[in-house]
Structure formats: structure tokens, C-alpha cells
C-alpha positions as CSV (number, residue, x, y, z in Angstrom):
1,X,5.7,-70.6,63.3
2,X,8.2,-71.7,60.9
3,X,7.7,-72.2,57.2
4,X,8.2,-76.3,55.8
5,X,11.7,-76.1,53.8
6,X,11.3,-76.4,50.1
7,X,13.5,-78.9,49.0
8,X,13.5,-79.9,45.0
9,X,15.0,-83.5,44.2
10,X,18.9,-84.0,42.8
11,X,17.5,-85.4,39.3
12,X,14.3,-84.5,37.7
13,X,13.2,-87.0,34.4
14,X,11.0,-84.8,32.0
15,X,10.6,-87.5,29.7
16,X,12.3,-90.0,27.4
17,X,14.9,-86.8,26.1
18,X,15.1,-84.8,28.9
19,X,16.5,-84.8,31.8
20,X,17.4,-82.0,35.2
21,X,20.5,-82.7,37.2
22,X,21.6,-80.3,40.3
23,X,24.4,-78.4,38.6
24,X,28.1,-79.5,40.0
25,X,31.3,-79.3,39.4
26,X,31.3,-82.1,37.3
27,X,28.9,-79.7,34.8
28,X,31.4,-76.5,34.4
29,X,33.6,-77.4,31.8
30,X,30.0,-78.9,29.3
31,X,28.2,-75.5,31.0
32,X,31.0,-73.2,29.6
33,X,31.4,-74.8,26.3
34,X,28.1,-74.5,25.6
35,X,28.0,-70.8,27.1
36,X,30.8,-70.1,24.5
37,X,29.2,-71.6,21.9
38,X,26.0,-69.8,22.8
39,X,27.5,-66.0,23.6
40,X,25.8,-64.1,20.6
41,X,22.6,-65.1,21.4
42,X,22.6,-65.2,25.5
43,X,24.7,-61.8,25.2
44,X,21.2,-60.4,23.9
45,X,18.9,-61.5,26.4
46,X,21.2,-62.1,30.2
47,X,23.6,-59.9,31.5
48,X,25.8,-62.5,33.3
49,X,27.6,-63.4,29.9
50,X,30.2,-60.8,29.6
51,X,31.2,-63.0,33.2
52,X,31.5,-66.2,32.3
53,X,34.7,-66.2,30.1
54,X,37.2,-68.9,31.3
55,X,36.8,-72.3,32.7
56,X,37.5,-70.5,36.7
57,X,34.2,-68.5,36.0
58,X,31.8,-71.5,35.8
59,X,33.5,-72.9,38.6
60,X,33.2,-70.4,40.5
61,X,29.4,-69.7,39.4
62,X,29.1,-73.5,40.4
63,X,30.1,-72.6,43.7
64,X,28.1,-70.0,44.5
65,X,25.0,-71.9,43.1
66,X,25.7,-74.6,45.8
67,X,26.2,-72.2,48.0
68,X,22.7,-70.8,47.7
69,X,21.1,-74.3,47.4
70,X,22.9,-75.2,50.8
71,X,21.6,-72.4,52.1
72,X,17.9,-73.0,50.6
73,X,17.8,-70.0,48.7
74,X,17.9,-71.5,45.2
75,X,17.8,-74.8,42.8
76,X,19.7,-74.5,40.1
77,X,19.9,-77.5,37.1
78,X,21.6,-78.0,33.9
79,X,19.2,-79.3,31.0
80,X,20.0,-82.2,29.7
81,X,18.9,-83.5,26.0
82,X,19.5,-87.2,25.2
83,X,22.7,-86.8,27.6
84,X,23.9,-83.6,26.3
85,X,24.2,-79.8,28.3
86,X,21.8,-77.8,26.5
87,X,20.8,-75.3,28.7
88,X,19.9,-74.3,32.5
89,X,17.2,-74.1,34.6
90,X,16.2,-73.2,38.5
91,X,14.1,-72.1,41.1
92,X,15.8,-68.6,42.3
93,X,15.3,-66.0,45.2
94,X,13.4,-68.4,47.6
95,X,11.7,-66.5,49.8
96,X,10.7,-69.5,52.6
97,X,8.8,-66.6,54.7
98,X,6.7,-65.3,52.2
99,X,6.6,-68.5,50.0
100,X,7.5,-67.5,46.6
101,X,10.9,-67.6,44.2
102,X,11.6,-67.4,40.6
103,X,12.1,-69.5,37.6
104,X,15.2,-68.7,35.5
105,X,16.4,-70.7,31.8
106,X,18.2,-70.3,29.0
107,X,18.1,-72.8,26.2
108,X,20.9,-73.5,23.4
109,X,18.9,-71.7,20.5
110,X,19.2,-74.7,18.0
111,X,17.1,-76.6,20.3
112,X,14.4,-74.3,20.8
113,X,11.1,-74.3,19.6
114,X,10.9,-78.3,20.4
115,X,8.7,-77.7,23.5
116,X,12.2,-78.8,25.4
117,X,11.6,-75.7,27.3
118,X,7.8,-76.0,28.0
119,X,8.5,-79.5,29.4
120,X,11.3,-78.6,31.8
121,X,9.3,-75.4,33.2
122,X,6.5,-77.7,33.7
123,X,8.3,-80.4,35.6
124,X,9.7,-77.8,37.9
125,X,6.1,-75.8,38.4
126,X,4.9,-79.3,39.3
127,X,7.8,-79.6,41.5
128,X,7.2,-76.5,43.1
129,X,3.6,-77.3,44.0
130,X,3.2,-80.5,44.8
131,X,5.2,-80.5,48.2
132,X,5.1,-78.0,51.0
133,X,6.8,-74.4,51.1
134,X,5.6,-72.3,48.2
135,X,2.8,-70.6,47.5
136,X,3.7,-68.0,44.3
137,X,6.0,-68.5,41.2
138,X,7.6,-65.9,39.3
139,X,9.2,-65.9,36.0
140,X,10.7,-62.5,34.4
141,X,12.2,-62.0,31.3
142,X,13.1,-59.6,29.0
143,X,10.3,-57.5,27.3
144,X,11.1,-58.4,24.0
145,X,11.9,-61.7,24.7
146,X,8.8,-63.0,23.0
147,X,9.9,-66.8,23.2
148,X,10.6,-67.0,26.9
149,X,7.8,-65.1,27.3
150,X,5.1,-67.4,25.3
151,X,6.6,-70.2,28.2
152,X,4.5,-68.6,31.3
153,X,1.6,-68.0,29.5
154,X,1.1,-71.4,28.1
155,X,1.8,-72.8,31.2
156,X,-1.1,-71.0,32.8
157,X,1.1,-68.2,34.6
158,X,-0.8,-64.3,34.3
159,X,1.0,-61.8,33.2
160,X,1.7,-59.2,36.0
161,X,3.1,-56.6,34.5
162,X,6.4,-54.7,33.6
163,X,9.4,-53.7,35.6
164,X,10.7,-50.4,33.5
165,X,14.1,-51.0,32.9
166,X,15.0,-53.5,35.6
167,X,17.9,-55.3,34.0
168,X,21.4,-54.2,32.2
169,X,22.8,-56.0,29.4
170,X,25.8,-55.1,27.6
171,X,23.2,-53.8,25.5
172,X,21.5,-51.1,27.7
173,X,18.8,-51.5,30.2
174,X,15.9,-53.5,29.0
175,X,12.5,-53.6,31.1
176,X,11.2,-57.1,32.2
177,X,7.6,-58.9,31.6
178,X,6.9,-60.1,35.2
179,X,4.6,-63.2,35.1
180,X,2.9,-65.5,38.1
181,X,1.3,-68.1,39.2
182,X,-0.1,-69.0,42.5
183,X,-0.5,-72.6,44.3
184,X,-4.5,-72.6,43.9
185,X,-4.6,-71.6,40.2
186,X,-1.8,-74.2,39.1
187,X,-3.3,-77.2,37.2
């Protein structure tokens, strides 16, 4: 027996300011301008950073995220606020046998704190569970990552536990907060 294929919609409307488009080409030359402007803070929490340097690497990244949604492994969005890039957001590593994947983000830090975040994770969650093919959500991030972390918990995910040093940033290896959420506890 064969599992139903997730499939997530192109365009997601949050509300009024936000909006989720299926990153595309047409988003790699905003995406790496606002990576650029954003490098000193996303260099201390993601290790993909020290990648992305020139125009070529977000196209490329682009291309490998369509890549994995063609193949139904992954949903990847750019965050939009009142029609300007301000940050990412997706549904990684779907597992369509065991019925589980990841939520990912990153947010341009002078928008943060505005519940922008919240919103978004909540409009994918809702997403997630309210059409066939998953059964768990994940969302890791960095142990001291207090603000990414506060997002699960308010939005009713347990915390799991931690993965000793399961990441490398530029930085060194940091350990990740592992959080989730199951289709019968989500609200």
C-alpha cells in the first residue's frame, strides 16, 4: 500500500502582510540580496552561508530546491512581507513512507519579533495537516537559538530533545533542539 502524496499549494496567504510563494528562479537575485544583506546574523545560526556568495549560487540552490520538490521530497518558499523577500521557509526531508519532514526558516532579523514568523510556521503546520500524507513534523534548530526555538513551542510542538553536536557552522559544531508535533495533537 502506497502512501497519498503530500502536495503543498504554489502560494500560501498568511494574512493581509504576508505572503508564501514556491521559490523560483524569478526569487534568486531578491534571495541573494537579502542573504548578503543578512550574512552576519545567518552566518551564526546556518551553515549553508559561507555557500551562497554570487548570484550562480542561489540559482543553483534554486535548482536543486525544484529539484527535490519535483521529486516530492521538499517545499521550499520565500517569505514575503507587503511584497518584499524577507526570509524563507519549507517543509524538508519528506519522508512519504513513514510520514514525517521538517520545517526550516530563516527570517531578515529587522523583521523579527513581529510574530511574522509564528504566522508563516502556522500556515504551513496547517498545511501539513489538513490534507493526506503526514503524520509527524519536525523542527530543529540550533540550541541557543532561543528565538527559533520559542516558534515550536508556542505553536504546540514538544520538545524532543537534543542532537549533541549535529550541525557545523563556520563557527564549530553546535547541538540542535529537536522539537515535534504529531497529526492528532495539532490544534
Amino acid at each position: 500500500m502506497t502512501s497519498p502524496r503530500f502536495v503543498l499549494p504554489e502560494t500560501i496567504v498568511v494574512n493581509e502582510q504576508v505572503q508564501l510563494e514556491l521559490i523560483n528562479m524569478r526569487h534568486a537575485a531578491a534571495l541573494m540580496k537579502l542573504i548578503d544583506k543578512q550574512r552576519p546574523y545567518l552566518s551564526v545560526w546556518l551553515p549553508w552561508v559561507d555557500n551562497m556568495l554570487q548570484l550562480k549560487d542561489a540559482e543553483q540552490y534554486i535548482s536543486g530546491c525544484k529539484t527535490r520538490q519535483n521529486a516530492g521530497n521538499e517545499y521550499g518558499y520565500v517569505i514575503r512581507v507587503n511584497g518584499q523577500m524577507a526570509g524563507r521557509i519549507g517543509v524538508y526531508k519528506i519522508n512519504s513512507f513513514n510520514q514525517h519532514a521538517e520545517i526550516g526558516y530563516w527570517l531578515d532579523e529587522s523583521l523579527q519579533g513581529r510574530g511574522i514568523m509564528t504566522a508563516a510556521c502556522t500556515s504551513i503546520v496547517q498545511q501539513c495537516f489538513t490534507q493526506p500524507g503526514l503524520h509527524r513534523l519536525e523542527i530543529r534548530c540550533a540550541e541557543k537559538n532561543e528565538k527559533s526555538a520559542a516558534i515550536p513551542l508556542r505553536l504546540g510542538f514538544s520538545y524532543e530533545g537534543l542532537l549533541r553536536d549535529a550541525e557545523k557552522l563556520p563557527s564549530g559544531f553546535v547541538s540542535l533542539k529537536v522539537f515535534g508535533l504529531l497529526r492528532s495533537n495539532f490544534q
